[in-house]
Each structure stands twice: as structure tokens, then as C-alpha cells.
N, C-alpha and C positions, 0 to 999 in steps of 0.2 A: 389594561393596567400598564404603566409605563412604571416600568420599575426595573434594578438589575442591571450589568456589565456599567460602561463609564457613558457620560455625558453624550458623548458623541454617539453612543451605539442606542444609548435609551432614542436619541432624537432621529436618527435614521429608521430604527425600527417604527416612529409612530407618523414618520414620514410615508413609510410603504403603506402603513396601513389607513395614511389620507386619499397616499393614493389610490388605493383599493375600494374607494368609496366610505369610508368611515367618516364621521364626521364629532364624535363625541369621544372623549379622552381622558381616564383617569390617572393623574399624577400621584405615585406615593411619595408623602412626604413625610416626616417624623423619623426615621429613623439618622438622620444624616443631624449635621447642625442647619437650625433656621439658615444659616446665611446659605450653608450649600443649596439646601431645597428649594431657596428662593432664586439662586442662579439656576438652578436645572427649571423653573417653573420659566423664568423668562427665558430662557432661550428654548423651551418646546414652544412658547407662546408666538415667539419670533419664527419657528419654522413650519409650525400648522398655521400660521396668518390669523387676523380677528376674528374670523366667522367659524372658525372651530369650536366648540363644546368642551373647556377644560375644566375637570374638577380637582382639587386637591385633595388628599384621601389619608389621616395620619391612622386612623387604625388602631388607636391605644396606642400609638406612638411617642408623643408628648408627654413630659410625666411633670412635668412646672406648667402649671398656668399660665404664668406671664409669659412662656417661649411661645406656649400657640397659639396667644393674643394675640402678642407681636407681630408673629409670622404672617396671621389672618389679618391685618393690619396692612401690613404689607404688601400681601397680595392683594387686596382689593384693586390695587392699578392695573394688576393683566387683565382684570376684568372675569375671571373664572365664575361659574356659574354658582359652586360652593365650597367651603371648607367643610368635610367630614371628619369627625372624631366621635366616639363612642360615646361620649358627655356634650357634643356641639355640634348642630347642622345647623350653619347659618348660609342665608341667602345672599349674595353678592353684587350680585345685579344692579 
């Protein structure tokens, strides 16, 4: 799970852990605003590369419909595998 300290340290930590061999990587998202979460999801997107396994994970995080629409919407460009939310797993792909 990539979650926790500031942007820089989320993306360093899931850096180590590409390099470690990992290959698949949960983003939380929802607790921040749509727009932060969508900055922290491109730029983990940007430094695991395309062929990493990213999901996004709100968690009961979202509490308006329209924001994890949106968000989900949004994300579909980094190409993440899915949005998870307790009321929505949808496929991305």
C-alpha cells in the first residue's frame, strides 16, 4: 500500500520496493482531495514506469459520488488496473 509521509517519500518508498522485485502497487486514495490523489497517482505512475500493476484503493474514502466518478474518470489515462471502493470495483483496463 502506498500511503502516508509527503509525495516524495510515498514515491521513493514504492521505488525500493520495484526495486526489490515487486511489481504490483496499491495507491490510497480518498482521503486527500481528487485533485491531490490524482497528482500522487501520476507521479507514482511516472516512477514505477508502464509495466507496473497500479491500483487505486479509496476505502470508504469518498463520501459524494460525483468526486469518485470524477477521480475514476480521470484515472482511467494512467491506465491502473482498478478503482476500489467499498460500493465500486471497476476494471480499467
Amino acid at each position: 500500500m502506498i500511503a502516508g509521509g509527503t509525495l516524495e517519500e510515498e514515491i521513493e518508498r514504492a521505488k525500493a520496493k520495484r526495486q526489490e522485485g515487486f511489481e504490483a502497487f496499491k495507491v490510497k486514495v480518498g482521503s486527500n482531495s481528487p485533485e491531490y490523489d490524482l497528482k500522487r497517482c501520476i507521479m507514482i505512475r511516472k516512477a514505477l514506469g508502464s509495466s507496473a500493476f497500479i491500483s487505486a484503493d479509496a476505502n470508504e474514502g469518498f463520501t459524494v459520488p460525483d468526486k469518485q466518478l470524477n477521480l475514476q474518470n480521470r484515472l482511467k489515462m494512467l491506465e491502473l488496473i482498478f478503482l476500489n471502493s467499498l460500493s465500486l470495483l471497476t476494471m480499467l483496463i
